[in-house]
N, C-alpha and C positions, 0 to 999 in steps of 0.2 A: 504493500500500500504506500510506498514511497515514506516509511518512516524510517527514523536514521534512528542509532542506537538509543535505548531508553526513552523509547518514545511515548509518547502521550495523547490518545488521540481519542475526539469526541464528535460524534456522530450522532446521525438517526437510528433508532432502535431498529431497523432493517437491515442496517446496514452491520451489523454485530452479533447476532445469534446466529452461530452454526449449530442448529437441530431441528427440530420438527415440527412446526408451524404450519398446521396446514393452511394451505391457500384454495379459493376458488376454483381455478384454471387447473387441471391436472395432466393437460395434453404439452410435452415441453421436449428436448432435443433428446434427454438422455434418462435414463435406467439408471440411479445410484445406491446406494446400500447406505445400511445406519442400523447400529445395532449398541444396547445399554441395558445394562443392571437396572432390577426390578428394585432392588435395594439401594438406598441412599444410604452416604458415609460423612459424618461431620469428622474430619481429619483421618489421619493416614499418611500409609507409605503407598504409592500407587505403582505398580511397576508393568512395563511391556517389552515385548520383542517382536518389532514389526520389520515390514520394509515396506516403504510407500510406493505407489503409482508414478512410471512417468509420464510426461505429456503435456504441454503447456493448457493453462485452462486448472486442471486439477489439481484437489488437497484433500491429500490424505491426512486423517487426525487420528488423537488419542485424548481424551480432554476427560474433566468433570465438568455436569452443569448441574443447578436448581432447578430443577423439571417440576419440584413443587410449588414453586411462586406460584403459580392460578394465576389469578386474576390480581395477582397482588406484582407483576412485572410489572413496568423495571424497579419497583422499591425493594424487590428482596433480588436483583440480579444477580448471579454469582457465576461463575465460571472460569476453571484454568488450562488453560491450554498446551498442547503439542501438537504441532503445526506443521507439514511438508507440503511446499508446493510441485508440483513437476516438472516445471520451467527452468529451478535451477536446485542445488545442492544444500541453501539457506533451514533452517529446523525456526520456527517461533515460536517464541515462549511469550504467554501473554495470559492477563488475569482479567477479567472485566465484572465491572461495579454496577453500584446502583448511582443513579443521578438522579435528576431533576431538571429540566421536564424529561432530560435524555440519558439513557445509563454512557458509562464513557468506559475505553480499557487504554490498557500501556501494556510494552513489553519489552522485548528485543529480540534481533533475529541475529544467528549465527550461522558461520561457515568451519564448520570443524574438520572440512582436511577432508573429507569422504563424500560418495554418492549412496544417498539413504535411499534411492529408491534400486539399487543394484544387488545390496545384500542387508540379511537383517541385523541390526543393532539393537541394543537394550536402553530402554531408557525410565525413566523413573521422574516422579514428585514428591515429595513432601511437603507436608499442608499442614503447619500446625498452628495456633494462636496468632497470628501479628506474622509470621512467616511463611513463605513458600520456596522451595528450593528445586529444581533441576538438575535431573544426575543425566549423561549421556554415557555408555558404556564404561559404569560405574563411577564416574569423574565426575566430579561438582560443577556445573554451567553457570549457571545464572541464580542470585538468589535474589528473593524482593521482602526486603521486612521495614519499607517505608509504612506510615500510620493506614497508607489507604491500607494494608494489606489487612487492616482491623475489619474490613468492609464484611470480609470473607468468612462470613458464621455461620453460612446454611448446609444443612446436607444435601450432598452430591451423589448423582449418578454419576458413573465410570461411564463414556459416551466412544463410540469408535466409530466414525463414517466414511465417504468418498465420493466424493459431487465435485460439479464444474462451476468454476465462480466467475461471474458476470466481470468481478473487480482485475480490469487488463494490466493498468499498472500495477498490481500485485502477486498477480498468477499469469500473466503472459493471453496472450489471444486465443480462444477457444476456437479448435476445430475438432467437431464430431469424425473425425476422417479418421483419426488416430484409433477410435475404438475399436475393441473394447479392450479395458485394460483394468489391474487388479491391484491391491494391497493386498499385504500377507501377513499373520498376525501368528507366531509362536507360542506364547503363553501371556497370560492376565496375571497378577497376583494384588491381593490386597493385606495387609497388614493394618493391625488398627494402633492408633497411637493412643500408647502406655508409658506416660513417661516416668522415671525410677525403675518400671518392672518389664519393660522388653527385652530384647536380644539381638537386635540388630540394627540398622540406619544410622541414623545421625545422633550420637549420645547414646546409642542402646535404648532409643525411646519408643521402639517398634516393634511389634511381635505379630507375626504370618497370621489370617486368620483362615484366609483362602487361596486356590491357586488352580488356574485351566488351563489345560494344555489342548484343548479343544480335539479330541478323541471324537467327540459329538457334538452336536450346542445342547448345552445346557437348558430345557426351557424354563427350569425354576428358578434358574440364574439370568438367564437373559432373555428379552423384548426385542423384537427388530421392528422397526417402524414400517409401515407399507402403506402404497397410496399416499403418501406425506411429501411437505418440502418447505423454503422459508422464501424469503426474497430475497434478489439476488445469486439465484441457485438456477441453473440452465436444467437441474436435473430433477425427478422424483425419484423417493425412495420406495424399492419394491422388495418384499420380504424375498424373492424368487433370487436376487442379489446377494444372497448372505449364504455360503454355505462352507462347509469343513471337510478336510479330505487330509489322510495320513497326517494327522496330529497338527494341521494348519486349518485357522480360519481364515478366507478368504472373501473382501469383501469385492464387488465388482462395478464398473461403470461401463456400461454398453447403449447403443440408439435406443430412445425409445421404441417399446414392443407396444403397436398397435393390437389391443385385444379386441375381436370383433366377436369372440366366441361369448353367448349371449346362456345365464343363469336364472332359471325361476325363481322370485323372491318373493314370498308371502307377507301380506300387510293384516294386520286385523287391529281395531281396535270398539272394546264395551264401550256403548252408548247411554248404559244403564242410566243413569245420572240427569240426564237430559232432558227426560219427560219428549220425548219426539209425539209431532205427526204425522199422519199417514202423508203429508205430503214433501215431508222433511226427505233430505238426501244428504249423505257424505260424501265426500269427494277428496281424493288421494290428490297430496301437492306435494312437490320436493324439487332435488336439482335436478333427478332425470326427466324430468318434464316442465322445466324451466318455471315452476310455480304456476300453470296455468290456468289456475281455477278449476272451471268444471271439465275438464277435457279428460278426466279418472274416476267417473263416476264409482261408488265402492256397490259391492252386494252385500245385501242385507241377512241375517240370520237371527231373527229375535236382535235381543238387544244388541248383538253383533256385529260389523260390520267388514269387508276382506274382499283383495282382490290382492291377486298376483299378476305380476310384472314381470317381462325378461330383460336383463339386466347384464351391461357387461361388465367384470370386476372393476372394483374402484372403491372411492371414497363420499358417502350421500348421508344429504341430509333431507329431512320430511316432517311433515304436520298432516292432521286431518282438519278440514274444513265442515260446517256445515253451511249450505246451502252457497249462495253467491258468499262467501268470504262475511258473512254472517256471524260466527263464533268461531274462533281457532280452536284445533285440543291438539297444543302440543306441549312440550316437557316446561315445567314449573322453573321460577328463576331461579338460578344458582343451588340446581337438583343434579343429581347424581345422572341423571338420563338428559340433560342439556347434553350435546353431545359438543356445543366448544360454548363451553360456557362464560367466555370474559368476552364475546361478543351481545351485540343487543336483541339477538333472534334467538327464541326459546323453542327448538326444535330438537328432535331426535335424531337419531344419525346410528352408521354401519359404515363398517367396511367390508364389500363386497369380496374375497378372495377369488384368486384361480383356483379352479379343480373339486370346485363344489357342484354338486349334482342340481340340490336343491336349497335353499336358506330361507326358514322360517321366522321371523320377525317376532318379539315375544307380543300378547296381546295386553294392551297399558289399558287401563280403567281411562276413563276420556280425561285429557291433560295434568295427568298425572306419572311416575313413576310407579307404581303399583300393578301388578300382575294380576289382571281378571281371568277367572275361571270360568270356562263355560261350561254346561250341561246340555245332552240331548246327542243321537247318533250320529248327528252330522258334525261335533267339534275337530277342531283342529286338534290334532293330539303330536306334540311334540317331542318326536323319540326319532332317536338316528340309529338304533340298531333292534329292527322291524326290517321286514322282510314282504317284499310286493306280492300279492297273489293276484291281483284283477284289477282295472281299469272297468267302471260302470257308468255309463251318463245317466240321466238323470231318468230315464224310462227299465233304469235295471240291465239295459244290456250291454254286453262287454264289447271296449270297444279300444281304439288303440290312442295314445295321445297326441290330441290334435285343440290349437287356438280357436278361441273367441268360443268354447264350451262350455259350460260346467261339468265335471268331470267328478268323478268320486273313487278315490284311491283305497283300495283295500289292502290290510296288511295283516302278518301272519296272528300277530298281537291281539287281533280282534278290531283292530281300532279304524276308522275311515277317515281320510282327510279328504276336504275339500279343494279344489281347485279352478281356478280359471284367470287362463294364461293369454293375455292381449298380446296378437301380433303387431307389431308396429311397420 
């Protein structure tokens, strides 16, 4: 970013978080990877053995961030970074704050004699009180124990990504020509800081709690982000990016993959509440159908409501309407089913996966979080390990599946789910 040593540099909140923000738009140049602990760490020894991506445009990281601020960014900002671009052989070490109206970070970058994206090195942080430190194959870099580093009090995810950055004076000119191309990740460790009773680091104030040599991912250790991205990022994050082979995790950046392959997804949600009548309608609105009003009408089931969609993977948000935009029901403010909740729209949301047959949507009591129960043979019954016997429309006879029906799925269980699937 054209900073010279020790630099200090204050920007728009856009301009500063490397991680998962999602955005609007999810159609963009590149496929990137992001993967972090379910667990947050207030202090520690952080340690990796990577080798980053070449290629101008890209940056490969290792970082911690506050994933828990909510809605509380930029006042609880936090984040420390390890930074490779692929442009040239520089590593940045950088920590970023909370501000007012704008978070701000500082750092410095170095040239330590090698090419990080050729073979893997070790590197390491330490985070304690008022201090942060930087180890590169086991050597002391950079340390910051100025007053801001007081800033740094929240617990962290352990954060590893690879994306293409928009910023050309700092990662050189993007061209997708290059791809696709890879980070390599040897092992994770974390150490909790014990100061007087560890065994190793700096003072013996550190002791191992954990350590991956990624055999497998972890999923009780680790999240990957998908369908995700921030601004300034030429790429989205897609879990299909993130995978492990002979004792290396390996993260990826490739063209965007157009998915055209298109997924049944079930909407239902109780009306109970409402007192309807007979002339009342619900009507399905969200991003796949651009909020159109009445253009989803729902079917009815008693107090009921449901219609399925096909869908190609991604990232959606949704509400139920009654009538022309008459009463909204969707997710309660700052509810656990807000699905981004520091924004002003009180909706539901999914993310759609590849390789799913079918995806049932849970059924919410009308603008609530709350799981309503239905009764009677035609409910929706919510079990993914049932077994299909018959397809039946609605006259009882079997028949094969086919759009704009209602259709009735029977399974070994006993149980019949309902369906009907709009072709677009």
């Amino acid at each position: 970013m054209n900073c010279s040593n020790l630099i200090i540099c204050v920007a728009q909140i856009v301009f500063l978080i490397v991680t998962s923000i999602p955005l609007s738009v999810l159609s963009q140049q590149c496929d990137g990877a992001e993967i972090f602990t379910r667990e947050s760490y207030l202090y520690g020894r952080f340690e990796v053995a990577m080798q980053s991506a070449p290629g101008s445009g890209i940056v490969s990281s290792f970082f911690l961030f506050n994933n828990q601020s909510g809605c509380n960014y930029p006042e609880e900002n936090n984040e420390i970074d390890i930074e490779m671009t692929g442009n040239k052989n520089d590593i940045y070490f950088t920590t970023h704050h909370p501000g007012n109206p704008n978070p701000w970070y500082y750092g410095d970058n170095f040239d330590l004699g090698f090419n990080p994206h050729q073979n893997i090195h070790h590197y390491a942080i330490e985070w304690e009180p008022g201090i942060v430190r930087w180890f590169v194959d086991n050597a002391l870099i950079y340390v910051q124990d100025e007053e801001a580093a007081n800033d740094l009090m929240y617990p962290m995810a352990i954060y590893m990504n690879l994306w293409a950055s928009e910023v050309e004076d700092w990662v050189g000119p993007w061209n997708p020509a290059i791809l696709p191309r890879h980070s390599k990740y040897d092992y994770v460790k974390y150490y909790q800081y014990q100061p007087g009773l560890g065994n190793y680091g700096t003072n013996n104030n550190y002791r191992l709690v954990w350590e991956d040599h990624f055999e497998f991912l972890d999923k009780e250790r680790w999240t990957t982000s998908d369908f995700t991205q921030f601004a300034l990022n030429y790429c989205t994050y897609k879990t299909g990016n993130v995978s492990t082979n002979d004792g290396y995790l390996y993260l990826q950046i490739a063209e965007n993959q157009a998915n055209t392959t298109q997924i049944p997804v079930t909407f239902s949600v109780n009306v109970a509440d409402l007192n309807l009548d007979s002339s009342d309608k619900i009507y399905l609105n969200g991003t796949f159908n651009n909020w159109c009003g009445t253009c989803n009408p729902m079917i009815q089931t008693g107090d009921m409501w449901e219609l399925t969609l096909n869908l190609i993977p991604g990232r959606y948000e949704y509400l139920y309407v009654l009538n022309l935009w008459e009463i909204t029901g969707g997710a309660p403010l700052n509810s656990e089913c807000d699905f981004t909740p520091c924004d002003e729209y009180l909706n539901y949301g999914f993310i759609l996966q590849e390789g799913v047959d079918h995806k049932i949507l849970d059924t919410y009591c009308w603008s609530t979080c709350d799981i309503c129960q239905t009764t009677g043979v035609e409910e929706l019954i919510h079990l993914s390990d049932k077994k299909l016997i018959k397809i039946i429309d609605i006259t009882g006879r079997e028949i094969l599946p086919s759009p704009n029906t209602l259709l009735f799925y029977l399974y070994s269980d006993g149980s019949c789910e309902k369906r009907f699937i709009i072709k677009h």
